[in-house]
TIZAKOL-247726 format. One record per atom (N, C-alpha, C): residue number from 1; residue in three letters; atom name; x, y, z. Coordinates in nm, 4 decimals. Layout:
site seq->NUM&type->ALA&atom->CA&c1->X&c2->Y&c3->Z
...
//
This chain:
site seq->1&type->UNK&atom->N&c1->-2.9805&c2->4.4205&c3->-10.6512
site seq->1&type->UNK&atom->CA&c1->-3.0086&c2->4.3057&c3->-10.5681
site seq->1&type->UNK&atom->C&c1->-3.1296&c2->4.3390&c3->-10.4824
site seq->2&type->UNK&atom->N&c1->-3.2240&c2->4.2572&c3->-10.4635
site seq->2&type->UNK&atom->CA&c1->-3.3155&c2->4.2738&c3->-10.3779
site seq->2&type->UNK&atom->C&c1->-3.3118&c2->4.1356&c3->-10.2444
site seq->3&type->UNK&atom->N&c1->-3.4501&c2->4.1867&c3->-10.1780
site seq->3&type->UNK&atom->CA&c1->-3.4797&c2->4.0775&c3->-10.0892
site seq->3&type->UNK&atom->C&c1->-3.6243&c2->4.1119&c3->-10.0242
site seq->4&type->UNK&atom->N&c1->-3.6731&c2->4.0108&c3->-9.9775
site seq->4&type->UNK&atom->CA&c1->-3.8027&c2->4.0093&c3->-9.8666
site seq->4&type->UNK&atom->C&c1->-3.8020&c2->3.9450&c3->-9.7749
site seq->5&type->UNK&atom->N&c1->-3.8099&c2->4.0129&c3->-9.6362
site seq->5&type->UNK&atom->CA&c1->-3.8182&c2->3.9398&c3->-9.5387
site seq->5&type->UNK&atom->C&c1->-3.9516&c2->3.9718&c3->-9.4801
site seq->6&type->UNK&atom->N&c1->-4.0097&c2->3.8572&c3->-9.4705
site seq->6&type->UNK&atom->CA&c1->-4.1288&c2->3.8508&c3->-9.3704
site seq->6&type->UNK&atom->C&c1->-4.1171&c2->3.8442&c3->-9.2150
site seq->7&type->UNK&atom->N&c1->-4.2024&c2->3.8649&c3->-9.1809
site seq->7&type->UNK&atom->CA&c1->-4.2225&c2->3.8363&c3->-9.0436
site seq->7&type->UNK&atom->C&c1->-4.3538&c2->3.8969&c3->-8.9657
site seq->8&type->UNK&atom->N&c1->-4.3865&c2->3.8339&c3->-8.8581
site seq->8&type->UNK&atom->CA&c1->-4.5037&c2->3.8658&c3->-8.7369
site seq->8&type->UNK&atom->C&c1->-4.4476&c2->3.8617&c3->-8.6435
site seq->9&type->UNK&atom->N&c1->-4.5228&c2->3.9569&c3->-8.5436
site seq->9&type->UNK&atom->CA&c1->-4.5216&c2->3.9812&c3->-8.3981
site seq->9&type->UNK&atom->C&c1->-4.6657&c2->4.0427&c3->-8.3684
site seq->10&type->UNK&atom->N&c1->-4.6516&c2->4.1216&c3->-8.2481
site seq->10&type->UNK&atom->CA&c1->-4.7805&c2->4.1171&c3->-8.1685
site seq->10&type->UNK&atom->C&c1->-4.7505&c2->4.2237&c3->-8.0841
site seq->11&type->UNK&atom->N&c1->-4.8398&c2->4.3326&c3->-8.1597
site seq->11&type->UNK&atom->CA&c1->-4.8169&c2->4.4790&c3->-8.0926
site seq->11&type->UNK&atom->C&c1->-4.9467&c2->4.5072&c3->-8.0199
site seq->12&type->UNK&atom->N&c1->-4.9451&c2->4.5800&c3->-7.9240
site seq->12&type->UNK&atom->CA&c1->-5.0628&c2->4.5642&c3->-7.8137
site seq->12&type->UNK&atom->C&c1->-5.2478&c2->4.5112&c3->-7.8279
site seq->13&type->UNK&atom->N&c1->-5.1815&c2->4.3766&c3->-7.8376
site seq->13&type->UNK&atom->CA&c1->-5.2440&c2->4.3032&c3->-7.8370
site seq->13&type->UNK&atom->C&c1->-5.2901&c2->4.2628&c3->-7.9790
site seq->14&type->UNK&atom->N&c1->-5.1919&c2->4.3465&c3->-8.0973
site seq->14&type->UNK&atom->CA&c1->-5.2804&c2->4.3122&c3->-8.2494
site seq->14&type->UNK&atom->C&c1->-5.2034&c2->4.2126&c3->-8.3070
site seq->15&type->UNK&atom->N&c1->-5.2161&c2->4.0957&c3->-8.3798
site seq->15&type->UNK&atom->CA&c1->-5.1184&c2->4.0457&c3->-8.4467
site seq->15&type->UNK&atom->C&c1->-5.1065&c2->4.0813&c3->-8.5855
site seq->16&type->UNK&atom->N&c1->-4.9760&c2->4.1262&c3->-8.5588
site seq->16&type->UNK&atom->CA&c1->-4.9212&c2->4.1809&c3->-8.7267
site seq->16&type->UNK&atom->C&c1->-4.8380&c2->4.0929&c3->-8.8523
site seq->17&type->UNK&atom->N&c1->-4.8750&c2->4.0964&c3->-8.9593
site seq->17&type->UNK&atom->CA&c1->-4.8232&c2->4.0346&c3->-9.0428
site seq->17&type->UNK&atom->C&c1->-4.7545&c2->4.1106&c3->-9.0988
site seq->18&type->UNK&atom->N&c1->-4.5788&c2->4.1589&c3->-9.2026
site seq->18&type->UNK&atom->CA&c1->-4.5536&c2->4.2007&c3->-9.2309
site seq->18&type->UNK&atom->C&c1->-4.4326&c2->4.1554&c3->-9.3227
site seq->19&type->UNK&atom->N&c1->-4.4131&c2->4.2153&c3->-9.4459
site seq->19&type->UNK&atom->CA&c1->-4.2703&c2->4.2634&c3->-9.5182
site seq->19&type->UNK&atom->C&c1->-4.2288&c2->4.3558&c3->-9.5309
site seq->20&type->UNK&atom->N&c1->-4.0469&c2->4.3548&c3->-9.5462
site seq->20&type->UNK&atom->CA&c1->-4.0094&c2->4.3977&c3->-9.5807
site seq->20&type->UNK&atom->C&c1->-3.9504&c2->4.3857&c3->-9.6962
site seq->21&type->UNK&atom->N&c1->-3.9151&c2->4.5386&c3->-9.7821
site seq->21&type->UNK&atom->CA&c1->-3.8797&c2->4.5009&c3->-9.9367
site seq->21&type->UNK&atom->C&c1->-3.7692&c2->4.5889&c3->-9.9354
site seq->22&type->UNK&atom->N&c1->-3.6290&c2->4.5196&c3->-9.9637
site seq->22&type->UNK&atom->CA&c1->-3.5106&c2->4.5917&c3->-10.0049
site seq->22&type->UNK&atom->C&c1->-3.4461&c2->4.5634&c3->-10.0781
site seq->23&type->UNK&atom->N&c1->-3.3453&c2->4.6773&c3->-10.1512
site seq->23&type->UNK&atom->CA&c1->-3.2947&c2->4.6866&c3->-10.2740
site seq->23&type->UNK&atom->C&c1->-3.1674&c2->4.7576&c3->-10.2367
site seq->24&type->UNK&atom->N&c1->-3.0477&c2->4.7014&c3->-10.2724
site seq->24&type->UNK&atom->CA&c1->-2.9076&c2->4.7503&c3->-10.2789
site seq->24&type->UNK&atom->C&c1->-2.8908&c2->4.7603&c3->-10.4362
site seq->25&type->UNK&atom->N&c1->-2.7799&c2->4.9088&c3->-10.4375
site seq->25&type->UNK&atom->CA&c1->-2.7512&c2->4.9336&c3->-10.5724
site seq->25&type->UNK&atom->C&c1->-2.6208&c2->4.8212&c3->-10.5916
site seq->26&type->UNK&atom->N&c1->-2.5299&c2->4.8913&c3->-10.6866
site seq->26&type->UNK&atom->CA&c1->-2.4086&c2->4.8031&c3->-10.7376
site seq->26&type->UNK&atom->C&c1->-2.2820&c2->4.8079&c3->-10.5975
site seq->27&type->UNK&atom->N&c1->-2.2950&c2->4.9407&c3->-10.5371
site seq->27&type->UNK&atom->CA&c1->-2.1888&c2->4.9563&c3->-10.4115
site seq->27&type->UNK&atom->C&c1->-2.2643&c2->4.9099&c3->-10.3189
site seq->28&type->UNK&atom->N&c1->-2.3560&c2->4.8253&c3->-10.2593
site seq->28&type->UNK&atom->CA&c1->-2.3899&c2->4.7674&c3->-10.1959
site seq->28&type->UNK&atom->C&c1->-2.4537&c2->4.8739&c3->-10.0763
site seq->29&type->UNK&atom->N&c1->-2.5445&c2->4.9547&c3->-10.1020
site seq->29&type->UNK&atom->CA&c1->-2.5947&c2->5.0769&c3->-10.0716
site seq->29&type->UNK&atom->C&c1->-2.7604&c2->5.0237&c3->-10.0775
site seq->30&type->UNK&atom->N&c1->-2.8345&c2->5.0385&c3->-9.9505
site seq->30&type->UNK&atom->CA&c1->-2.9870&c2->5.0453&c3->-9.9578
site seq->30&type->UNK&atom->C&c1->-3.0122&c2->5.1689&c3->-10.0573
site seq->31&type->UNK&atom->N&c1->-3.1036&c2->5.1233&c3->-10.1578
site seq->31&type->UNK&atom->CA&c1->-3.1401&c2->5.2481&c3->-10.2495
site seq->31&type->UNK&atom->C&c1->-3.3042&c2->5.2623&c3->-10.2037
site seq->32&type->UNK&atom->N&c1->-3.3897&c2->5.1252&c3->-10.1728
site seq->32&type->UNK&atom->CA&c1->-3.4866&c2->5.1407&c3->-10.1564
site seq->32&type->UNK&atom->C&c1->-3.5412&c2->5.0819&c3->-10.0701
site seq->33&type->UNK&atom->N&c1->-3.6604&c2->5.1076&c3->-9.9480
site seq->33&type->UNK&atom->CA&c1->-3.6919&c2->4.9981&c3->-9.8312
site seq->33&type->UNK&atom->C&c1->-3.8048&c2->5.0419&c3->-9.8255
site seq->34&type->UNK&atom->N&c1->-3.8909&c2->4.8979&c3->-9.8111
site seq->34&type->UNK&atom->CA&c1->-4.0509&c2->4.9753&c3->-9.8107
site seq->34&type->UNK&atom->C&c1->-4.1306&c2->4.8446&c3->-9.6987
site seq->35&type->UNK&atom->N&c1->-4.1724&c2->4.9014&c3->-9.6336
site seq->35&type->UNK&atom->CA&c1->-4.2401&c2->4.7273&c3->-9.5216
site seq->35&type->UNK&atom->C&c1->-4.3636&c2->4.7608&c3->-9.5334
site seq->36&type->UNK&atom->N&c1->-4.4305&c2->4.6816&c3->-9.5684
site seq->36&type->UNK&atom->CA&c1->-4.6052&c2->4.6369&c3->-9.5994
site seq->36&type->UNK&atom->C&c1->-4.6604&c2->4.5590&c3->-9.4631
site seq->37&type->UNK&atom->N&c1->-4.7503&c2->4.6279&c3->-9.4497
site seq->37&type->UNK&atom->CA&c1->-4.8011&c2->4.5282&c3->-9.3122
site seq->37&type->UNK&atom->C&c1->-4.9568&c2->4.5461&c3->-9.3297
site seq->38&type->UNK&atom->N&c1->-4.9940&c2->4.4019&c3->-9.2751
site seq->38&type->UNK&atom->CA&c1->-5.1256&c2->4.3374&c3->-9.2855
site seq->38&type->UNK&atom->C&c1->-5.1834&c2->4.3357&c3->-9.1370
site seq->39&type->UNK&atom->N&c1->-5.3294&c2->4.3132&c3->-9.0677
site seq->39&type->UNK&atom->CA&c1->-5.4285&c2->4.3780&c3->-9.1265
site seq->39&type->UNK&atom->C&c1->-5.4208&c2->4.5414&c3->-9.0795
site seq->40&type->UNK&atom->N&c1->-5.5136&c2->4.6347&c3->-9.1197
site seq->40&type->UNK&atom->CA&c1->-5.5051&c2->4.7878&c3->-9.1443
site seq->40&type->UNK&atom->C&c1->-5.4998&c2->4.8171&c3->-8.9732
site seq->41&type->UNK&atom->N&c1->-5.5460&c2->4.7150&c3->-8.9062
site seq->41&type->UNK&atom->CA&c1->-5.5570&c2->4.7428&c3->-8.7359
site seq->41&type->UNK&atom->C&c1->-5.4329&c2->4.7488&c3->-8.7357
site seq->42&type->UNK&atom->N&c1->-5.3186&c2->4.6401&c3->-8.7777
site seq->42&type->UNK&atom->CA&c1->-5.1515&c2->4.6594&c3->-8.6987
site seq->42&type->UNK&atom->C&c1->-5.0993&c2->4.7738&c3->-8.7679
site seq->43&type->UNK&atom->N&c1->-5.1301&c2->4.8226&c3->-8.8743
site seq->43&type->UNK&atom->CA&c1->-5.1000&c2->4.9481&c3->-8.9328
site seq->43&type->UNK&atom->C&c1->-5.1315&c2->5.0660&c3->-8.8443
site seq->44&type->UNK&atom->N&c1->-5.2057&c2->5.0322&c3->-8.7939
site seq->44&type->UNK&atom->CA&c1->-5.2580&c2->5.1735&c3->-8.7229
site seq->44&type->UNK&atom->C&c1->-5.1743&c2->5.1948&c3->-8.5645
site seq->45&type->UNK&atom->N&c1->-5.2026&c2->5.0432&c3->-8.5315
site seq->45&type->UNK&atom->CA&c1->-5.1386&c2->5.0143&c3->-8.3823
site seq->45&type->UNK&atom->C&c1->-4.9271&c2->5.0267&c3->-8.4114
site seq->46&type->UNK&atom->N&c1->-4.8944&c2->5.0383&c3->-8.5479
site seq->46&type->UNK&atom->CA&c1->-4.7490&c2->5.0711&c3->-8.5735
site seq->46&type->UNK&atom->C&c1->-4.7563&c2->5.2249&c3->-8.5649
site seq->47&type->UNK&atom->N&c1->-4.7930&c2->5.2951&c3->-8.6250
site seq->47&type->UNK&atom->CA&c1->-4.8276&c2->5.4431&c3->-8.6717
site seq->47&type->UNK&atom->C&c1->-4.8555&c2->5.4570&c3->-8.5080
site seq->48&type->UNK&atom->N&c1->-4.9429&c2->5.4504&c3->-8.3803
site seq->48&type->UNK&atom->CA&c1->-4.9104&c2->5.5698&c3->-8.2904
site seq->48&type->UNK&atom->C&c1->-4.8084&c2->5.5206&c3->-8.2272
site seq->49&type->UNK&atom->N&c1->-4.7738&c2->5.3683&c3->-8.1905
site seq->49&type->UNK&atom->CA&c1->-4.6145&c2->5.3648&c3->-8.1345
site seq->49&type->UNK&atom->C&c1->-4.4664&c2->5.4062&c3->-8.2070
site seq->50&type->UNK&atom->N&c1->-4.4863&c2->5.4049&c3->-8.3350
site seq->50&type->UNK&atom->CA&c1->-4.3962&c2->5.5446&c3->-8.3867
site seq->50&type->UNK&atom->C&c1->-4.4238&c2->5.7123&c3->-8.3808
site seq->51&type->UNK&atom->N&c1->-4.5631&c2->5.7307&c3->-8.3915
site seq->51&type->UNK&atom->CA&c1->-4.5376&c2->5.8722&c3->-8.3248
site seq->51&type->UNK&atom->C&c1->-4.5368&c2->5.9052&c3->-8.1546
site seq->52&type->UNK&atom->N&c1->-4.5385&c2->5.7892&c3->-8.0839
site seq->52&type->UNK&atom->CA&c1->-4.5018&c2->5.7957&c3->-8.0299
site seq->52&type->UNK&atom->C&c1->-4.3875&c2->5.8172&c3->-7.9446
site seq->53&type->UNK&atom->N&c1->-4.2712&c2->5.7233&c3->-8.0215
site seq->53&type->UNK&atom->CA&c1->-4.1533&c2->5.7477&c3->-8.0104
site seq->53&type->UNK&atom->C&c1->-4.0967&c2->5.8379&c3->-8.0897
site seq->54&type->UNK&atom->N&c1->-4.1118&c2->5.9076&c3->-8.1769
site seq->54&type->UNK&atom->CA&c1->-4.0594&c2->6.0245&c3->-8.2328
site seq->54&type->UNK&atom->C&c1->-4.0830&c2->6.1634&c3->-8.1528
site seq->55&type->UNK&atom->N&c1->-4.2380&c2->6.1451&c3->-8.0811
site seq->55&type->UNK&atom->CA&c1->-4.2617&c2->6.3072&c3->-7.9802
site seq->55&type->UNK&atom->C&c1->-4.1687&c2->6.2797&c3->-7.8950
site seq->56&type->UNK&atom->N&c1->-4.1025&c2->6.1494&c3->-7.8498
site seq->56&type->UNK&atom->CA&c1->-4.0295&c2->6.1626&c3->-7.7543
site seq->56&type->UNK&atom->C&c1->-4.1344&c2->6.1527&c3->-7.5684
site seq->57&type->UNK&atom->N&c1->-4.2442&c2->6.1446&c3->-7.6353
site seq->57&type->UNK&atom->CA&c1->-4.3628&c2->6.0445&c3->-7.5655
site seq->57&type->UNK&atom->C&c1->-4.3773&c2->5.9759&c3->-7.5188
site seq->58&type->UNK&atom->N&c1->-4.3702&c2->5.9308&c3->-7.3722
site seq->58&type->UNK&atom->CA&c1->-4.3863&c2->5.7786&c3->-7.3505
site seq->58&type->UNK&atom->C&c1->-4.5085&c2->5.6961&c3->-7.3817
site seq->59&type->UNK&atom->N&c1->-4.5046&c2->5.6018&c3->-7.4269
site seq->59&type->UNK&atom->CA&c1->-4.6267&c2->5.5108&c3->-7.5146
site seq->59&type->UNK&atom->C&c1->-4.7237&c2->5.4760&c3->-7.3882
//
């Protein structure tokens, strides 16, 4: 089974376009998740507010 959910928001100050792509096996188990996001600026502006929150960093 799959699915796509789209969606936008607006990360400091960029507006992001984005999907997500998921896939459950037969036990109803995520096997696969992958989110695509549009343009390469909100990509970038996602990438340091996640390493951000992973150093444990305040943003």
């Amino acid at each position: 089974r799959d699915a796509m959910l789209e969606f936008e928001t607006e990360l400091d100050g960029v507006h992001i376009n984005g999907v997500d792509m998921i896939r459950w096996d037969e036990d109803d188990r995520i096997v696969d998740f992958k989110v695509m996001l549009r343009p390469a600026k909100a990509l970038e502006a996602v990438q340091r507010g996640m390493a951000a929150l992973l150093s444990g960093r305040p943003d």
